[in-house]
C-alpha positions, 0 to 999 in steps of 0.5 A: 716482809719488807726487809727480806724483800728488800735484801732478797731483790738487792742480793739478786740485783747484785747476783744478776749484775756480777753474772752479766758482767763476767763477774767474780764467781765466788761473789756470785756464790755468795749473792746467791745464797744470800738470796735463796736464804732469805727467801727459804727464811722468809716463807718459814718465818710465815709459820715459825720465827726461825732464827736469823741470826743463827742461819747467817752465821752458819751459813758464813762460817761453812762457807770459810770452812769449805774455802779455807779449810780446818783452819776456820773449824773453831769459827763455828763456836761463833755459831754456838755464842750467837745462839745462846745469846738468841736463846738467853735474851728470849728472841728465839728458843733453842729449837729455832737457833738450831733450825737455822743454824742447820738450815745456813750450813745445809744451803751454804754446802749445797751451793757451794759444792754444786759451784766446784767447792 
């Protein structure tokens, strides 16, 4: 528990101090999926260990994608290497790398098409 609640408050001081200050809005977008994922992962991680690893790098490279466009599609075999690798050590099995690589690009689309992306 203490680690996502330390990334969560962190993630959402930044978020609160960017947006006071008229901050950069692309930070702000990114302060703020960092907070609403972890909180999202924390609460699932309470019945399921969902996996991390996988959700934050979906949710990156969604993000690239929809920033930069098809040039950053191959980043997305990142995703699939990560996964197998949280698989192949037995960190994860391939129901929770997939639960949160969905998860990552779910919330990464949303926000950032709800911010005009």
């Amino acid at each position: 528990m203490g680690p996502f609640l330390f990334g969560i408050a962190s993630s959402l001081l930044g978020f609160l101090v960017l947006h006071l200050i008229n901050g950069q809005k692309n930070l702000e977008s990114v302060l703020l999926l960092v907070s609403i994922s972890g909180l999202l992962m924390m609460v699932i991680t309470f019945w399921w260990k969902i996996s991390m690893h996988a959700s934050a790098l979906a949710a990156a490279v969604t993000a690239l994608s929809m920033v930069y466009g098809r040039v950053m599609l191959p980043a997305f075999l990142l995703v699939v290497l990560v996964s197998w690798s949280r698989v192949k050590l037995h960190r994860h099995t391939l129901a929770q790398v997939i639960a949160g690589s969905l998860v990552g690009v779910a919330l990464s689309w949303l926000l950032l098409k709800s911010q005009g992306f």
